[in-house]
N, C-alpha and C positions, 0 to 999 in steps of 0.2 A: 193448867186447868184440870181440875180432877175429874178423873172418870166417872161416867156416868151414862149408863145405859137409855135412862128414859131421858134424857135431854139432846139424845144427838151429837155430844161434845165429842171435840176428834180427838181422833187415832191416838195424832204422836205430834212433836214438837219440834224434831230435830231431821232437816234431810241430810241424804248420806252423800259424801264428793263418791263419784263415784272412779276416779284415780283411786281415794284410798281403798276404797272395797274392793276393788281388783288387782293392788297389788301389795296392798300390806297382808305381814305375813300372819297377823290376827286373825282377818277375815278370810272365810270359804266362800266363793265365791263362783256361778256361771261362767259361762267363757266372756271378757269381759266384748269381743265385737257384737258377741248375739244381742247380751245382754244393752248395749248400744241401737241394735237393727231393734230391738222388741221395744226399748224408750221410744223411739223416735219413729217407728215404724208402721204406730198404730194412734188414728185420733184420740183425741181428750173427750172421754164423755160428757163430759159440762158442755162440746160442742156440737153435739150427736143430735138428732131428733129423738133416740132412743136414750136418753139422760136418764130418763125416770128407773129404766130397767138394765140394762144394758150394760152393766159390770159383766157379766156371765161372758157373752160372746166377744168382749172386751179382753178380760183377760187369760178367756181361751185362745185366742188369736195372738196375745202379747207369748202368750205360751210356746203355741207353731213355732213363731218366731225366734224364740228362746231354745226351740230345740236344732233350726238350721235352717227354716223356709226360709227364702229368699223375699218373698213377698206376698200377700196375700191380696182375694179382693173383698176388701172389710163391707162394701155393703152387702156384698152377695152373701156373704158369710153372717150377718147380720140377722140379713131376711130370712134364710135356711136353720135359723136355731131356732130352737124349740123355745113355749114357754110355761109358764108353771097357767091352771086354772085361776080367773078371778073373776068375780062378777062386779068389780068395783071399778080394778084398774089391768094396766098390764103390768105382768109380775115376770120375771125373767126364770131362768130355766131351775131347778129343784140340781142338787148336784150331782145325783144320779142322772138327770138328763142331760147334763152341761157333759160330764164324761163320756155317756152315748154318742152324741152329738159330735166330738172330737176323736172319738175311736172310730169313726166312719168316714174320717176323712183321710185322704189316699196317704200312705204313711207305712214304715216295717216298726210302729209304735206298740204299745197296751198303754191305755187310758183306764185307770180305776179308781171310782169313788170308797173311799173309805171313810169310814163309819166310827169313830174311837169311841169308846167308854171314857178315855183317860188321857188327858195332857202331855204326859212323858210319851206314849205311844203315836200318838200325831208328831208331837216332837223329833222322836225318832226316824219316823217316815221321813220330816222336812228336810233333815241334817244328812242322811243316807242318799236322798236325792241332788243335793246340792253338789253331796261326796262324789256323785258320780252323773256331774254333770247336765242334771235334768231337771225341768223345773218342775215347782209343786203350787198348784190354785187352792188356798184356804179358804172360807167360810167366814166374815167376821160378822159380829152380830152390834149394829148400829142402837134400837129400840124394837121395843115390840113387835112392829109393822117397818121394822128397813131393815136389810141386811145386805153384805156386799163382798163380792170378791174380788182375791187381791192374788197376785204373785208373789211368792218368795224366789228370792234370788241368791240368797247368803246369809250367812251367821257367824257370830265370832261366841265363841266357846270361853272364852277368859273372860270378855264381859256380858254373857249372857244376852244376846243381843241379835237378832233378825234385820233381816235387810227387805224391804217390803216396796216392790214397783206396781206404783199404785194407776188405777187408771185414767188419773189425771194428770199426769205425764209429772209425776212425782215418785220420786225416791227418797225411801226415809226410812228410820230403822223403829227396832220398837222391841224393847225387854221383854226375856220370854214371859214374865210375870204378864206383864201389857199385853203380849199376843194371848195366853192364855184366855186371862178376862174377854178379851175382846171374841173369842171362838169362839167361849163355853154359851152353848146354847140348850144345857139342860134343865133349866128355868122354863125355856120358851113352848107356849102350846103347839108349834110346830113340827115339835121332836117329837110328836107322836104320831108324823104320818110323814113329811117330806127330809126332814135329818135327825142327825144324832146328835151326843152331844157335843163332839171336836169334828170337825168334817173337810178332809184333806182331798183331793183328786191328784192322783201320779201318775207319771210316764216311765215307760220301760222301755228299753229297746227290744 
């Protein structure tokens, strides 16, 4: 299906085993138990009351996860996130508040939204995180009026390729080409008050 911003047409095409992403020696990869506790640890938004918005606290929580919580309580953490202004509908959290929001929760973490101009530099953020074990929430830009965040979890550097846990209890990968298109939101009227134009959140220790 070719991409296509104003149609809503998906991501990616292909999910990932996730045997081979954790132990083939192509892929970079999280630790592959977290990475297990954070699939299967956190509902499917398609089953949430919060469908509409709820990528944000989603896959901030698949994040926790990702970095070692044992468990979270997903409604409370739900209710407690922030969300962006609307006068139409509910719009979930702007990604400087999704980072706010997860830097406050009890942790020896840094949670930072970063802001790129440039693809390769997001990039590098994503690949440097992975390198060392942490996950990274990106920005993907659906149309106009959707957008959604996703987890990375891995990359494979020979075929140019991301590993993407998504928050409907899917894993699938997607070309850094694909990732790009899919983040660049410098088109968007948005980028001129709530993001940039690649928009990465990462953890530190």
């Amino acid at each position: 299906e070719p991409r296509n911003k104003f149609n809503g047409s998906r991501f990616f095409n292909f999910e990932v085993d996730l045997k081979i992403l954790t132990n083939s020696s192509s892929w970079r990869s999280l630790n592959a138990a977290r990475i297990r506790n954070a699939h299967y640890g956190v509902p499917s938004q398609d089953n949430r009351p919060e469908r509409s918005w709820g990528c944000g606290p989603n896959s901030g929580a698949r994040s926790l996860l990702l970095l070692g919580f044992e468990n979270i309580d997903f409604d409370n953490f739900v209710a407690a996130c922030p969300k962006s202004w609307s006068l139409f509908a509910d719009v979930g959290p702007t990604p400087r508040q999704l980072a706010e929001y997860l830097h406050k929760r009890p942790g020896p973490y840094i949670v930072r939204a970063q802001f790129e101009d440039y693809f390769s530099d997001a990039l590098a953020s994503i690949k440097s995180s992975v390198d060392n074990d942490m996950p990274t929430i990106v920005l993907l830009i659906r149309t106009t009026r959707s957008m959604h965040y996703v987890n990375i979890i891995g990359y494979n550097n020979t075929e140019q390729k991301i590993a993407v846990m998504d928050t409907d209890e899917v894993i699938y990968w997607l070309t850094y080409d694909d990732l790009k298109f899919w983040m660049d939101a410098g088109w968007h009227f948005l980028q001129l008050f709530w993001i940039d134009d690649f928009n990465v959140i990462t953890f530190k220790w």
